[in-house]
N, C-alpha and C positions, 0 to 999 in steps of 0.2 A: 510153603504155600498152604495156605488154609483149605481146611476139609470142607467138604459138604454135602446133603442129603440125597439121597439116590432120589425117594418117592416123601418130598414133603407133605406133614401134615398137615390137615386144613387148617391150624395154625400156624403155618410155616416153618414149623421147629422140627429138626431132625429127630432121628431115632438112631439109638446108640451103637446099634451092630449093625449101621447103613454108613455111618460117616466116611467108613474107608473106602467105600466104593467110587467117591466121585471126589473131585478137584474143580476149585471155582476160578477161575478166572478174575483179572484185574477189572474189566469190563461189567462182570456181574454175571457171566453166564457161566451156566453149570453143563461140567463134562462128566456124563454117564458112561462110565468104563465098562458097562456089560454091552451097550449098544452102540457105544462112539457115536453118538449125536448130544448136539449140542444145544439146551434150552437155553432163552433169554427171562434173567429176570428182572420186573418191572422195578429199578431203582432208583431214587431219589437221585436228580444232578448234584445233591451237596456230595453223596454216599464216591458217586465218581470222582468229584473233586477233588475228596480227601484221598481216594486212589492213587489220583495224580500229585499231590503231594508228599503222599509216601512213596513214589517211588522215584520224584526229583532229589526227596533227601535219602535214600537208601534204606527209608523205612516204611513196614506195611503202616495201611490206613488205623489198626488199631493201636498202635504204638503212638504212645504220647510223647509227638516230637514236638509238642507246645503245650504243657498245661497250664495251669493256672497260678501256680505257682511262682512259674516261670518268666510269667507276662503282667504279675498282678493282675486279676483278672478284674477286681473292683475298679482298678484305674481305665482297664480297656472299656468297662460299660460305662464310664463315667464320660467316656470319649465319643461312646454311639451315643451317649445320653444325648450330648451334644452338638452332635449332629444332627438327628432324625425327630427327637420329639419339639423343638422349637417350629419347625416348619408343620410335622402335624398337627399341630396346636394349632399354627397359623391357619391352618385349611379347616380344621374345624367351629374356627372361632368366627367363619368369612358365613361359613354353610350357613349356620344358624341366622345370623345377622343379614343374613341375604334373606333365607327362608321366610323372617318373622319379619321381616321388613315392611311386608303387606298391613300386620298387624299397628304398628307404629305409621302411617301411611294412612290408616284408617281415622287415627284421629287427627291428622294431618289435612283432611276435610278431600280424599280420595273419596269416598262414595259419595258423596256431592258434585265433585269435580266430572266425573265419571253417572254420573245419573244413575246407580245404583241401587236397584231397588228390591224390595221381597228380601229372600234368603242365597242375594246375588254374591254376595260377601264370605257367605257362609258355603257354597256354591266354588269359588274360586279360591278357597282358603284347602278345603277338601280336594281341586284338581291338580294340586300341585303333587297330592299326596296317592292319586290315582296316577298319574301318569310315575311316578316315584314305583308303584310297588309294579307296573309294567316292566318297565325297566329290568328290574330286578332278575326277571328270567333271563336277556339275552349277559347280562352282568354275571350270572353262575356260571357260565359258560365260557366268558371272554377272559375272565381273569384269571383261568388256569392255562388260557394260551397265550395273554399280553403280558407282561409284565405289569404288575401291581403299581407300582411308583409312577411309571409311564403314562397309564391307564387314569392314574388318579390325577396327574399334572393336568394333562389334554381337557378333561372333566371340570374341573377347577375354573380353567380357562372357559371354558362352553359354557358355563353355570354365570360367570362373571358378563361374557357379555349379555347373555338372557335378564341378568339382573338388571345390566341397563338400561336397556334396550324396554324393559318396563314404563321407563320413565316416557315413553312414545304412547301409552295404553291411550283411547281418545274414549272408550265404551266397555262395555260388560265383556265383546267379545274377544276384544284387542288384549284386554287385561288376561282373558281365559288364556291365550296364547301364550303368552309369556310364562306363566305361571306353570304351563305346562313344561316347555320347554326346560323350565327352571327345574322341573323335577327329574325330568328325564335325567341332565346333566347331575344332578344332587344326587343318585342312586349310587353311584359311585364311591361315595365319602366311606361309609361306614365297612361296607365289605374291605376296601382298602387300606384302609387302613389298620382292620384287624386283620389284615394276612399279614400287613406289612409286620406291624408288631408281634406275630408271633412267629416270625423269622428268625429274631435276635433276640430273643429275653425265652425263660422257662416259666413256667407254668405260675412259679410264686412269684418270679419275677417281671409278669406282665400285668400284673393288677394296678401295683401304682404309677403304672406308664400309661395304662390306658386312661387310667383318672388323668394325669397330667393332660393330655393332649382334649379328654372330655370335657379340662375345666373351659375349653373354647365357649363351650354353651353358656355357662354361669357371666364369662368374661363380655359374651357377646351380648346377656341381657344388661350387664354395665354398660357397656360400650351404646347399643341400638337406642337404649333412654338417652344416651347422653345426645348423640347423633339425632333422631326424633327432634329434642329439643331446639338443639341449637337453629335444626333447617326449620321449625315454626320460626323461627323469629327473624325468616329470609322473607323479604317483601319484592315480589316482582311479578306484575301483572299477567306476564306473558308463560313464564316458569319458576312456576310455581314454588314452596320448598320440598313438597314430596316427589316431585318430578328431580329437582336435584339431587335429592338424598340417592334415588335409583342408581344415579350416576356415577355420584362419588363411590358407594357402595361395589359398584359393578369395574369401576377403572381397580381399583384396591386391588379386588377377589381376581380378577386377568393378571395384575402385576407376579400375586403370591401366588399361582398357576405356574408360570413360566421359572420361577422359581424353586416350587416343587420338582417341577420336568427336573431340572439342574442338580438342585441339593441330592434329593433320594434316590441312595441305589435300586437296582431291581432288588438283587439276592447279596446277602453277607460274602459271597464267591466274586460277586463283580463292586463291590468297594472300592473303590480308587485310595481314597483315604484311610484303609485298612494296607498293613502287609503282612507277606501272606503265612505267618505264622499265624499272625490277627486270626485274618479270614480261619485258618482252621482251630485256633483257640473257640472262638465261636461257635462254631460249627459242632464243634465234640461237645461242650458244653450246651448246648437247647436240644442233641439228640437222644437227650434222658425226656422230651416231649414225643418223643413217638408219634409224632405228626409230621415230619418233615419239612423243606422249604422250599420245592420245585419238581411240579413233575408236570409235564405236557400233556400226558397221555388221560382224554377223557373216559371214563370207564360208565359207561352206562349202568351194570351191576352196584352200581356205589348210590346212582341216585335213585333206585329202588330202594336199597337199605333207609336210606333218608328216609324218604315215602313210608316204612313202614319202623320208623325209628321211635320207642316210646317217650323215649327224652327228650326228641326235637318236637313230636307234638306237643308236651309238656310246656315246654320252654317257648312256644312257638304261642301257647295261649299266653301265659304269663305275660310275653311282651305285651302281646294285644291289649290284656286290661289293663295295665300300666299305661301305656300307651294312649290311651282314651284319655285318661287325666292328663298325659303331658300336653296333648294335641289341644285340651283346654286351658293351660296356662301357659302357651307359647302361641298360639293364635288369639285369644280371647282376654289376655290378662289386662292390657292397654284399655279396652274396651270393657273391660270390667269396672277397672279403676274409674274409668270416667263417667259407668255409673254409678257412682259412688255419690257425686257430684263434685267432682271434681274439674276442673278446668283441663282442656286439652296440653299443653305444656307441663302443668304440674303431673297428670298423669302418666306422661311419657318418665317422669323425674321418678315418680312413688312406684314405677314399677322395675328401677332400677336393684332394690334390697332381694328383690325373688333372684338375681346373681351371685347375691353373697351367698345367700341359702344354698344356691345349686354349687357353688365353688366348695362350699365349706362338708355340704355331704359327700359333696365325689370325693374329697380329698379322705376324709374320713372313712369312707369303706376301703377305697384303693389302700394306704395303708394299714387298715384293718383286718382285711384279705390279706394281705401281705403277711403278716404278723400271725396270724391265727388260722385262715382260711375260711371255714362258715359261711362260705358265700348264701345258704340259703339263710341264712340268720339276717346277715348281713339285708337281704331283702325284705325280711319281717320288720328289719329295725327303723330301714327306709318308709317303708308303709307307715307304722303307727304315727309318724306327727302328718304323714297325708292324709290319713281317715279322721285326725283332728282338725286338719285346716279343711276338708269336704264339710265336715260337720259345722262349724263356724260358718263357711259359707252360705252353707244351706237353712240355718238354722239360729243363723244371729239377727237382733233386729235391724230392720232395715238402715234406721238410724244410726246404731253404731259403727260408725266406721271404721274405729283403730280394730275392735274384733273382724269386719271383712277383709280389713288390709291384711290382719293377720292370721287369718285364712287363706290366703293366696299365697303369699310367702310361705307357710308352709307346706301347702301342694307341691311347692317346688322343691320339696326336701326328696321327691319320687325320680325327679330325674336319674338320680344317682344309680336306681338299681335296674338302668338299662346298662350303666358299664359293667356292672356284674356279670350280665345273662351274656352280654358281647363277649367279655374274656372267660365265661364259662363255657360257651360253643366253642369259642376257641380251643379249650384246654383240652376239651370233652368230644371233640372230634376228628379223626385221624383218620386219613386215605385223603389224599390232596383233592380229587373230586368231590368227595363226599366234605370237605371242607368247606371251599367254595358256594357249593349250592347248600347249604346248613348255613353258611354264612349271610348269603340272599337269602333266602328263607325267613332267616330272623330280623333281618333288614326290612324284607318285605313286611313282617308282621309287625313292625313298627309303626309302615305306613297305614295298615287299617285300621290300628288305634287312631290313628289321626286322621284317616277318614271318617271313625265313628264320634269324634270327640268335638270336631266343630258340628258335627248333625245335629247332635244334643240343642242347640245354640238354635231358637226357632224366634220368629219373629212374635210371634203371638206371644212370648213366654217373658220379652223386652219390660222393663230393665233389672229386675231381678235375675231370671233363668233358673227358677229355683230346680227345674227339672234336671239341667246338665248340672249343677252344682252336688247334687242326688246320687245324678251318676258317677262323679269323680268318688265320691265315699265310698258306693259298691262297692266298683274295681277296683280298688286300692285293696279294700278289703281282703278281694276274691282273690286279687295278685298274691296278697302276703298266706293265704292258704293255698294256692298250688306251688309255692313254693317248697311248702314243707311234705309236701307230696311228692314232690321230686327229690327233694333231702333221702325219701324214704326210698324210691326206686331204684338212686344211686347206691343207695347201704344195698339194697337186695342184688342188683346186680356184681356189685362188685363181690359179695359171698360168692353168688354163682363162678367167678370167673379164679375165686382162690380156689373151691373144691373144682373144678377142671384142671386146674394148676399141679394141684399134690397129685389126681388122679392120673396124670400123662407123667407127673418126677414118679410116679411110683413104677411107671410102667419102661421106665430108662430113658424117657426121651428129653432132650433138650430142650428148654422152653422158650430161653432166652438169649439171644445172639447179636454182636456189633452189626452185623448185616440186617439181622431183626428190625431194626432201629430205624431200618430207612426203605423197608422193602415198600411202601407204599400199603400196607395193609390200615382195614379201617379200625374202628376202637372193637368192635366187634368180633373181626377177624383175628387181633392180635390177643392171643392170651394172657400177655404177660402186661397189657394195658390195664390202668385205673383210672377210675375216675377221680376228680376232685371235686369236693361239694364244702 
């Protein structure tokens, strides 16, 4: 039976001439043999799991009754590949195409339709993304007590009928509705899906997963040009084509909803299509993540730490000014093109190549990360051709137009370094609550880019905008310098966390332990955590 610590330290690691005093249990609670009582410790449901499977096959939880070896473990990821990331693609590729749908909609002769006037447009582009970062508070909370898959299905489904259910707007108010509605349900996508994935993959191995299912955005501005198009050229007095587009749009996103519900498990433990060597191949393999994969218990002390987290306010601006620009070439790009003078149909068609851009960066960092790591590099590298397509924009002449086209295509090259900071909180924060609301957080900070990014966009400023095109340059700027500022806080912290390290080896105490691994501790709390950057 494994040993364990009389009086843990505030790292949770024992001390060497304490270990014989106490005996841990299968369960996770620790027996004090000078006082015969019995504490409980806060443990991951994987950390039990694997209990329980060590002692179905007559062996403890650390003993590798499955490695990787054993199970080829490349072919078991190639199996989750297969599973999980085609459906999250599907759900991310619905969000966006739902989201920007307003945007294509708009040259679809919606504010005409709708009597729309002033900064009514601009107005209703920004409350999808107010009601979006609302959300987001009871969303840190729900998804350390729902199941994430579950949570994301049901969401999916809500979001799909709000989308159609658009296609009803009669006025400015009717549209604010929906719009709302629409965000409320959309809040959901992103936190979910980055729990989901860092369930089953480790730290190097969730970068080009999260690119994969990210590339929904790139795919969805192929796809909404295409769609845009085709419903211009639907002639019907009564309903309209952007009233059908709602439609079609919103039966689709219901269908891959209910689908979701089905395909994705909660946790790698309830797998149907895993056995259960599977399940604990898995499991021993992502808990070198120090993050864990389930714990119910909300701890209020965790999202204080958040609150006074220096990395997540970091991180938490980053997204912001990144954010501004995307919020202007995913509501505004359609609308840009066509002032270009371009015709309504061909500019649904010319704002299809800003996908390829978005597909061909994500893919590029996600493997790049993978490969190398450098994620704050990886952000500077995103930047530079966005503070070049800002600059074109703002600053080409009016006239040429292949220069504005190619200035919006490559703003769109910035999407990419939101999958970064997504699978950097990931990797970068541990204690299951303090995950969750870190994960809202940066979610929510997404949405005030995109609340700040259509504001820019003022009627007086028609049809150039040379002032939001100004702002996309900053922020891009400003993104790829707190980037490297974070690069630098990670180096310093993690020194701090190696000199606490030798100074607790030097004094006999244990630092690091298979129980360690899943005790729920946050990155903070755990000493023998690092960061990645």
């Amino acid at each position: 039976m494994a040993t364990a610590p009389t009086a843990p330290t505030t790292q949770g690691v024992a001390v060497d001439k304490e270990v014989n005093a106490n005996t841990s249990s299968r369960d996770g609670s620790e027996h004090d043999s000078h006082t015969g009582h019995s504490k409980k410790r806060d443990l991951d449901d994987a950390f039990r799991y694997l209990q329980g499977a060590g002692a179905a096959t007559g062996a403890s939880a650390g003993a590798d009754t499955a490695t990787d070896d054993d199970l080829s473990y490349n072919a078991l990821k190639r199996k989750i590949d297969w599973r999980i990331v085609p459906i999250m693609f599907a759900c991310y590729t619905m969000q966006f195409i739902d989201k920007v749908s307003l945007n294509y909609a708009a040259v679809m002769g919606l504010n005409k339709d709708l009597a729309l006037g002033g900064n009514d447009f601009s107005n209703a582009g920004s409350a999808f993304f107010i009601a979006y970062l609302i959300a987001e508070v009871p969303t840190g909370f729900l998804l350390q007590k729902v199941p994430a898959a579950k949570w994301l299905g049901a969401n999916v489904v809500l979001w799909g009928i709000a989308t159609a259910c658009t296609a009803a707007a009669t006025n400015y108010n009717s549209l604010l509705a929906a719009r709302i509605f629409l965000g409320v349900f959309e809040a959901a996508i992103a936190p979910s899906l980055i729990l989901i994935s860092g369930q089953w993959y480790t730290k190097s191995e969730q970068a080009p997963r999260f690119s994969f299912w990210y590339c929904g955005l790139g795919l969805g501005q192929i796809i909404g040009g295409l769609v845009s198009y085709a419903f211009q050229k639907v002639d019907h007095p009564q309903f309209v084509g952007w009233r059908i587009m709602f439609v079609v749009l919103g039966c689709v996103t219901v269908v891959i909803g209910f689908l979701t519900a089905w395909i994705l498990p909660d946790t790698p433990m309830k797998a149907r299509f895993l056995s259960e060597a599977e399940k604990v191949a898995v499991l021993k393999h992502v808990s070198v993540n120090q993050t864990g994969i389930q714990n119910k218990n909300f701890k209020l002390s965790q999202v204080w730490e958040v609150l006074l987290d220096v990395q997540l306010w970091l991180m938490t601006l980053i997204t912001i000014l990144i954010s501004i620009s995307s919020g202007v070439v995913t509501t505004y790009s359609a609308t840009l093109i066509k002032g270009f003078g371009f015709s309504s149909p061909v500019s649904a068609l010319l704002n299809m190549p800003s996908g390829i851009v978005s597909i061909t960066a994500t893919l590029l960092v996600g493997f790049g990360v993978r490969k190398g790591s450098n994620r704050w590099a990886w952000i500077v590298f995103c930047c530079v051709p966005g503070i070049l397509g800002g600059g074109l924009m703002s600053f080409a002449p009016s006239d040429n137009r292949a220069a504005l086209l190619a200035g919006i295509y490559l703003v769109n090259s910035v999407v990419a370094t939101l999958i970064v900071i997504y699978q950097w909180t990931s990797a970068n924060c541990a204690g299951q609550t303090k995950r969750v609301v870190s994960i809202a957080l940066i979610s929510g900070s997404f949405s005030v880019g995109n609340i700040i990014g259509p504001q820019t966009f003022q009627v007086k400023d028609a049809p150039q905008y040379i002032p939001a095109k100004i702002t996309v340059l900053a922020t891009q700027a400003a993104g790829a310098v707190m980037a490297v500022v974070l690069f630098a806080y990670y180096v310093w912290a993690n020194k701090r966390k190696d000199a606490k390290r030798a100074s607790l080896q030097s004094q006999g105490v244990e630092v690091e332990t298979e129980v360690s691994h899943w005790e729920g501790m946050t990155d903070k709390e755990n000493i023998s955590f690092r960061y990645v950057y």
